[in-house]
C-alpha positions in Angstrom: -9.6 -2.5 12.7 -12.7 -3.0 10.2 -11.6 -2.8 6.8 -13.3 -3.3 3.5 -9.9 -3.9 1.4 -6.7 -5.8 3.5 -3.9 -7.7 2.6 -3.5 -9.7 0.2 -5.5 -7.0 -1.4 -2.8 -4.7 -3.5 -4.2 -0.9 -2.9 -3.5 2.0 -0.8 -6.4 1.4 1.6 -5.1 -2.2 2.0 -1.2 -1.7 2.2 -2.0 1.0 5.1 -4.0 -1.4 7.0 -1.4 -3.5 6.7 1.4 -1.9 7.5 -0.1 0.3 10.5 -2.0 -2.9 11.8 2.1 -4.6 11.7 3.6 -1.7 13.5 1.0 -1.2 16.0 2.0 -5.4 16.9 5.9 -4.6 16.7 5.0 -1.9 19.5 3.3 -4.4 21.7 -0.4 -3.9 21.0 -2.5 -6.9 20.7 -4.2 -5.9 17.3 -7.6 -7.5 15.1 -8.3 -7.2 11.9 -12.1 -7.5 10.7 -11.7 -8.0 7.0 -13.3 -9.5 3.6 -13.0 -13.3 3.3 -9.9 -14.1 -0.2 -11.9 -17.1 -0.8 -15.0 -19.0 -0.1 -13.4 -19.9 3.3 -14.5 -17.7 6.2 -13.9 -17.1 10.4 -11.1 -16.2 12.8 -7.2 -17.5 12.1 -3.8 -16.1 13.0 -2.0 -14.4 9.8 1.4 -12.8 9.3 1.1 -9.6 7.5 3.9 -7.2 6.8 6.3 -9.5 9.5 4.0 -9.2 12.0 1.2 -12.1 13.2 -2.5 -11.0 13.8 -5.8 -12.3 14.3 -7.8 -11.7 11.5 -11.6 -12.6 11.3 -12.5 -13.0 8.0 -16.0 -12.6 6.8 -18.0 -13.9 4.1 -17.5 -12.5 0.9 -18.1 -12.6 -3.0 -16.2 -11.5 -6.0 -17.7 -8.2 -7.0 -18.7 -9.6 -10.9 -17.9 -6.3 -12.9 -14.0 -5.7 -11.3 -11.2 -7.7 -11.2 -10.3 -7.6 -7.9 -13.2 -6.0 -5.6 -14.9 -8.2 -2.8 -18.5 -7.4 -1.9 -18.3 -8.7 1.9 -21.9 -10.7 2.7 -24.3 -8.3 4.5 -26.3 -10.3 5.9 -25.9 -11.2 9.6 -22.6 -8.3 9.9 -23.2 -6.6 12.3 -24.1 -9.6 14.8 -21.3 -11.4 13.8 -18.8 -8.0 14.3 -21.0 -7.9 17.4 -19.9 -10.9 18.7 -16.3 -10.3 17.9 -16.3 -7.3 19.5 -18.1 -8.6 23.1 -15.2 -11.3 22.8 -12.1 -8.8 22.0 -13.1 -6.2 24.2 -11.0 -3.8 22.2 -9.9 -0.6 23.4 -10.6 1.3 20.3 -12.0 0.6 16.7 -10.7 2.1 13.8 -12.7 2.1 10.3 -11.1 2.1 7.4 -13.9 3.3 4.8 -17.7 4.0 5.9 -19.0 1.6 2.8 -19.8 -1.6 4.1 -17.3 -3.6 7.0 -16.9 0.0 8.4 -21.1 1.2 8.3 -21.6 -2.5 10.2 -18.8 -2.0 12.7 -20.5 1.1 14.1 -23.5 -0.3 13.7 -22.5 -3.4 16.0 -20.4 -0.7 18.2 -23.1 1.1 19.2 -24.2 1.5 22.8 -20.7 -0.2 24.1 -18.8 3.2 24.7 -15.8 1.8 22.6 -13.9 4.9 21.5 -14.1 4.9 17.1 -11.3 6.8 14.5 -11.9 6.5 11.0 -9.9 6.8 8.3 -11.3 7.8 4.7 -9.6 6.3 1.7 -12.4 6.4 -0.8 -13.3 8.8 -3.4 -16.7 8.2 -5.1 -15.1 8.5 -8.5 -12.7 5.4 -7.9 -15.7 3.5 -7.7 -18.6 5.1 -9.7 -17.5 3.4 -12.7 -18.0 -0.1 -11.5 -21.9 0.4 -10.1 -23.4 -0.3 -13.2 -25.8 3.0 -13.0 -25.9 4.6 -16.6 -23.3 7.7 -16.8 -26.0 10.5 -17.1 -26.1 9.5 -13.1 -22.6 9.6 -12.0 -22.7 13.4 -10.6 -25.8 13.0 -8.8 -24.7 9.9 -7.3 -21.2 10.9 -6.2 -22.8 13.5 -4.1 -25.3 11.1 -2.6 -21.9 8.9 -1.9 -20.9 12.4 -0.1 -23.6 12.9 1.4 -23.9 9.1 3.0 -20.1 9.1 3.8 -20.3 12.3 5.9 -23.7 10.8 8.0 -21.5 8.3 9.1 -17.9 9.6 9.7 -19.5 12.5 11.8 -20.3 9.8 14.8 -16.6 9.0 15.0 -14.4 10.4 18.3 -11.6 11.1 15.3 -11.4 11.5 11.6 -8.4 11.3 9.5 -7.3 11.3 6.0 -4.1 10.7 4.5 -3.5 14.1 3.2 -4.2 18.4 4.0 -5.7 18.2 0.3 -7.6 15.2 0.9 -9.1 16.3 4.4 -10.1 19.7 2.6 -12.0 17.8 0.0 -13.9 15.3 2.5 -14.6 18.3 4.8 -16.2 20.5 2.0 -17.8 17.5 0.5 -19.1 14.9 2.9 -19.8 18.6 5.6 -17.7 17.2 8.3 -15.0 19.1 10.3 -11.4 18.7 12.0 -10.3 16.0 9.4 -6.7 15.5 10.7 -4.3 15.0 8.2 -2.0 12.2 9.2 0.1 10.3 6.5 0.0 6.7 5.9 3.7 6.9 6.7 6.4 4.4 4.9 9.6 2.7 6.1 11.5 4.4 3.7 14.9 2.7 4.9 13.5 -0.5 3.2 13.4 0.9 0.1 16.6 2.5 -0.1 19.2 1.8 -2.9 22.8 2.6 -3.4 22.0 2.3 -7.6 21.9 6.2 -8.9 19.1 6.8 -11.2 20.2 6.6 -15.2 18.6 7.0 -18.4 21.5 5.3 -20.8 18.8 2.3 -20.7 15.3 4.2 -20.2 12.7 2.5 -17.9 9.4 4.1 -16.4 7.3 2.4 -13.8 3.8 2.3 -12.5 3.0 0.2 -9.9 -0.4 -0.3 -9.1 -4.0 -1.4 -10.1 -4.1 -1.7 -13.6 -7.9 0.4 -13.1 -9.6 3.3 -15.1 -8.8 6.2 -12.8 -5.1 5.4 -13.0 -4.9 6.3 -16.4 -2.3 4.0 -17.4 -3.7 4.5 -21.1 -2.1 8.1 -20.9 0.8 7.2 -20.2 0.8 4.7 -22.9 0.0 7.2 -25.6 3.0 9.6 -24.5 5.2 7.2 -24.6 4.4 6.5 -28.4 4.7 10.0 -28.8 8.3 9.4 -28.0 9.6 8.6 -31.5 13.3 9.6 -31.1 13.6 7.6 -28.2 13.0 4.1 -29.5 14.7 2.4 -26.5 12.2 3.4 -23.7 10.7 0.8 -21.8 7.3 1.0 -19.5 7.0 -1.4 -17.0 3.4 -2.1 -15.3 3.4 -3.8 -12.2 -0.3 -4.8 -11.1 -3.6 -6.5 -12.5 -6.8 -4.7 -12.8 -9.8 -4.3 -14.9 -8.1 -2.1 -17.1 -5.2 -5.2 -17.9 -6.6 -6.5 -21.3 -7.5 -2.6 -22.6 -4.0 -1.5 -22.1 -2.4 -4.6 -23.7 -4.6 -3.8 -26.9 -3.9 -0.1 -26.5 0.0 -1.1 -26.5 -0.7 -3.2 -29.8 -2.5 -0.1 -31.5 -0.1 2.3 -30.7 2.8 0.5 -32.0 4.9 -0.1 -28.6 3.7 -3.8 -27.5 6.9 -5.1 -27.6 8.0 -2.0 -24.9 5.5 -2.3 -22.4 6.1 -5.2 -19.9 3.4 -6.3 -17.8 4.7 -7.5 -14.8 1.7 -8.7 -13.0 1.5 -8.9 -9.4 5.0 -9.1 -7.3 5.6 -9.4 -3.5 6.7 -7.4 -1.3 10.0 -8.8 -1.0 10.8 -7.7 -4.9 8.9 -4.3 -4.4 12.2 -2.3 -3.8 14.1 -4.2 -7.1 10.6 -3.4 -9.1 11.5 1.2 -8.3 15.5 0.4 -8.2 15.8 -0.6 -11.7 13.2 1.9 -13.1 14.6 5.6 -14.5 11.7 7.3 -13.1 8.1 6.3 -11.6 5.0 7.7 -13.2 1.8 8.4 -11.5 -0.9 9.3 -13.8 -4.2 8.9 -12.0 -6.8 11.7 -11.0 -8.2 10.6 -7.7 -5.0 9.7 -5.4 -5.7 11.1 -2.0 -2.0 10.1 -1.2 -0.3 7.5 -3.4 1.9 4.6 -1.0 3.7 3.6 -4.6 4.4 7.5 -5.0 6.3 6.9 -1.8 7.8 4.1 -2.4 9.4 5.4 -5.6 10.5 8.4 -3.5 12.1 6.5 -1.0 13.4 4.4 -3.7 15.5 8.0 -4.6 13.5 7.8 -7.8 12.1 10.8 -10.0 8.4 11.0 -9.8 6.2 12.4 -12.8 2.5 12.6 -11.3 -0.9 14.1 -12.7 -1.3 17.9 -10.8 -4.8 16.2 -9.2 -6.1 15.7 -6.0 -3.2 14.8 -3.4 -0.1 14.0 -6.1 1.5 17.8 -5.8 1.6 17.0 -2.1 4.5 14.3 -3.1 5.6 15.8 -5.9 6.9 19.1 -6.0 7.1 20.0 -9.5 10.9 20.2 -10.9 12.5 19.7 -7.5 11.6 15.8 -7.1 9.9 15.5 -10.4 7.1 16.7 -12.7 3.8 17.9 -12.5 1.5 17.1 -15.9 -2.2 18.7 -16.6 -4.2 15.2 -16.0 -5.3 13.3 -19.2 -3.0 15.3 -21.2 -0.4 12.8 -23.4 1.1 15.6 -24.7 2.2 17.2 -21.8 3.5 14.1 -20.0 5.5 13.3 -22.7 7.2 16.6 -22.5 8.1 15.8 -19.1 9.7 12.3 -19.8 11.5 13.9 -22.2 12.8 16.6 -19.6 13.7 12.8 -17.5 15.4 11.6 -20.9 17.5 14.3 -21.8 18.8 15.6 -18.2 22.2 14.8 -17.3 23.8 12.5 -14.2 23.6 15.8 -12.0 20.2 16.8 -12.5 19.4 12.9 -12.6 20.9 13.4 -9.1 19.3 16.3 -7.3 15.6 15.1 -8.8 16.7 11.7 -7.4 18.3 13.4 -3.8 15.3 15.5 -3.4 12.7 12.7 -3.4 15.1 11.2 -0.7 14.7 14.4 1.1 11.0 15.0 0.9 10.0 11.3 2.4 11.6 11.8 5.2 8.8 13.5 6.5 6.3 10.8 5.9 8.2 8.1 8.4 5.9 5.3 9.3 6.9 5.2 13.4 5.4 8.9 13.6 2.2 7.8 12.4 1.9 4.9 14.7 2.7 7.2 17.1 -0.3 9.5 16.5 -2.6 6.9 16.0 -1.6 5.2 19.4 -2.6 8.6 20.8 -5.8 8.6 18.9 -6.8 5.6 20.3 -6.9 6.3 23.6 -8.4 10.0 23.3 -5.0 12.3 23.0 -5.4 14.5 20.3 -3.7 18.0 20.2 -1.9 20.5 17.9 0.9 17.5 17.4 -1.9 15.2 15.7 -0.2 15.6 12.2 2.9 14.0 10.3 5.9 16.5 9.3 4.8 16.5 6.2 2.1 19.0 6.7 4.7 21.9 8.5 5.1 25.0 7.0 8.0 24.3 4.7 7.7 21.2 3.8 6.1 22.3 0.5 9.0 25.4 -0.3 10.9 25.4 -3.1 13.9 23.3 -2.7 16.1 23.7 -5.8 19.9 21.8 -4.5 19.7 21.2 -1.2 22.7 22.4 0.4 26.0 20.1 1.6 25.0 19.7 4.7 21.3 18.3 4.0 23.4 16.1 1.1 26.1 14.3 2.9 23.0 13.6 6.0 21.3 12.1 3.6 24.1 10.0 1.7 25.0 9.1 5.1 21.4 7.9 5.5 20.8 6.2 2.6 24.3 4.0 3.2 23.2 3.0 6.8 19.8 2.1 5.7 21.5 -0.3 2.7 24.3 -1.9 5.3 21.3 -2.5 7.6 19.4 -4.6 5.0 22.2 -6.3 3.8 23.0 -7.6 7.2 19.4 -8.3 7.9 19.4 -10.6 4.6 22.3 -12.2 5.9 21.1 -12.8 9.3 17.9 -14.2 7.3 20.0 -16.5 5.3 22.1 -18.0 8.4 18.9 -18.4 10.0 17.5 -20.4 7.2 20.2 -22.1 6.8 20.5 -23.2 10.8 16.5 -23.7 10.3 17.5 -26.4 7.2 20.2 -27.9 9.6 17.8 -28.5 12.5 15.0 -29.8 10.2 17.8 -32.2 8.8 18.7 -33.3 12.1 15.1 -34.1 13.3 14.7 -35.8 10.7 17.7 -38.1 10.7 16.7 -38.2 14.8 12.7 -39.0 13.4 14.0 -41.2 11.1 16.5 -43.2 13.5 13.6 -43.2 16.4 11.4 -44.9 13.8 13.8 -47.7 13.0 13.9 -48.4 17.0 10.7 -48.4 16.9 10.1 -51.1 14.1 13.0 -53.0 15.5 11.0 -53.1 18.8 7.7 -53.6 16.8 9.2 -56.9 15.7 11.2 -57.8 18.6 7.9 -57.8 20.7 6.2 -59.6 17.5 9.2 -62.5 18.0 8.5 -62.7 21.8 4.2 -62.8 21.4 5.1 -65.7 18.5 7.4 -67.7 20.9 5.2 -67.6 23.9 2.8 -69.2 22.3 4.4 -71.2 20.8 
């Protein structure tokens, strides 16, 4: 797997990677990751990623100077060194994660050997455009030379996929490829889920993410300051990004600084506390081509308010799970936290039951599924995740008892399930702590024999020669 972006890298490209590199390991595959160098430290090591160990061959990299977070991996000697990794693997297939740089060198290296190739496309020029440097008269042309380049190198692949329908429709009309299957990232939604029902009494709304321009935090910001009769509301921002020190000043402007909490980075292990004690997760970027914190929240049983751009409506299905907005428009999204703030428990409920309802069709083990078919060449009319049948995206309104009481029932299970895993995770720690104390009194006993032998044989040396 040749990705530009991977763990610890906090972003939809990378969390995918991630978590479809893990299960692919949990099902018995024997998986590689090619991926930027963290540091200035470079080559091949064993890492645990999303509970699962891997071998992942970092390459060298440098801090891209103008963003926060971005790597720019060294060019320079790639594609031999992918080369050789690939000669030494002998994989059975190689999936891209982006055509930009680690992916353009894989298939470069790739070339001639016959391996079979899949892709999948995360990037949308506009996510990045900002951060080239080229003057902003420029952008246009230059997002559809980004098109243009991406599709010249995704049509060599055996597959092409993309998270979501919407987000295949766009790369097919503009990069000019065809048969873009839409496959989700997928989630473990049983991780996430909570027995805590969603309440407003104590107002809290999350976003969870990079704190970068095309999120448009800064909207969400300025609606919330609209809010004026509910001085109590709390926004919590979980992330770092480029945008961090402009929304902190934004905050200050606007009045609200001592409301917004930014969180910072968090690991995965507080992820599902970080949606269970939020009121409602917002989503306010314009170039999402699925969202994994989207469903998270869902999974969480969490309302969702979301831009109505690119892939969101996909997730959110405007008044059933949540609330669609017109993108970059305060205004309107602070109408629709209000509609959050003033609903009862029972439409708190059904918006909250609903989201429960719609992630079930993005389950994690289905994609794994389709992508273990992919990479051995099986691709038919069952190439898809659920959430792209025919009624996923109908009107839902209250689902009816039966649906309900399922999904209670699921929910319960999935909570019982963790808590017993926690507990089997604390008596193993625990009996890990009691063996480490006991090798160490056994270490520590063994070296006093040792010293008393040390000085016996030191008495016997002195008295021979003596």
């Amino acid at each position: 797997m040749a990705c530009d972006t991977f763990a610890p890298d906090i972003n939809g490209a990378a969390r995918f990677a991630e978590r479809l590199a893990s299960g692919l390991v949990r099902h018995g595959h024997e998986v590689h990751i090619i991926a930027a160098s963290t540091d200035s430290s470079h080559g091949s090591r064993i890492e645990m990623h999303d509970g699962s160990q891997m071998m992942v061959h970092r390459m060298r990299s440098h801090r891209v100077p103008q963003h926060k977070t971005l790597r720019w991996t060294q060019p320079i000697g790639l594609s031999s060194e992918i080369r050789r990794i690939l000669r030494k693997v002998k994989p059975d297939a190689l999936h891209i994660q982006s055509h930009l740089l680690m992916g353009r060198f894989a298939i470069q290296a790739a070339k001639g050997s016959g391996l079979r190739m899949i892709a999948t496309n995360h990037v949308m020029p506009e996510n990045l455009i900002k951060y080239s440097l080229l003057p902003k008269f420029t952008h246009k042309a230059a997002m559809r030379i980004t098109w243009a380049d991406a599709g010249r190198i995704l049509r060599k692949m055996d597959a092409l996929t993309t998270p979501t329908r919407r987000a295949a429709e766009l790369l097919e009309s503009a990069a000019g490829v065809t048969g873009v299957l839409a496959i989700s990232c997928g989630i473990d939604a049983s991780r996430f889920a909570n027995e805590t029902p969603t309440d407003n009494r104590n107002p809290r709304f999350l976003f969870l993410g990079r704190l970068d321009d095309e999120k448009r935090i800064h909207i969400l910001l300025q609606a919330v300051a609209k809010l004026t009769e509910h001085p109590n509301v709390i926004v919590e921002l979980v992330g770092d990004g480029g945008e961090r020190d402009n929304l902190s000043r934004l905050a200050t402007q606007l009045g609200i600084a001592d409301r917004v909490i930014f969180t910072g980075h968090i690991s995965d292990q507080d992820l599902p506390a970080a949606y269970e004690r939020c009121t409602a997760f917002v989503m306010p970027s314009i170039a999402e081509l699925q969202s994994i914190a989207t469903m998270e929240a869902m999974a969480s049983g969490r309302p969702v308010i979301a831009a109505d751009a690119m892939a969101l409506p996909h997730l959110v299905h405007d008044g059933d799970n949540g609330y669609l907005f017109p993108p970059d428009d305060a205004d309107a999204l602070a109408d629709r936290l209000r509609r959050i703030l003033n609903a009862d428990q029972q439409e708190l409920n059904r918006l909250s039951e609903n989201s429960l309802h719609l992630i079930q069709s993005h389950d994690i083990e289905r994609t794994i599924r389709i992508f273990e078919n992919l990479y051995v060449g099986i691709r038919d009319e069952s190439s898809t995740t659920d959430d792209n049948s025919p009624d996923y995206m109908e009107p839902i309104g209250k689902l009816n008892e039966a649906i309900s009481s399922r999904l209670e029932s699921w929910r319960h299970s999935a909570v019982e399930i963790g808590r017993r895993a926690e507990d089997m995770s604390q008596d193993a720690l625990e009996k890990l702590n009691e063996v480490r104390e006991e090798v160490s009194e056994q270490l520590s006993d063994f070296k006093d024999e040792i010293k008393e032998q040390i000085s016996e044989a030191a008495k016997r040396i002195k008295r021979k020669r003596k």
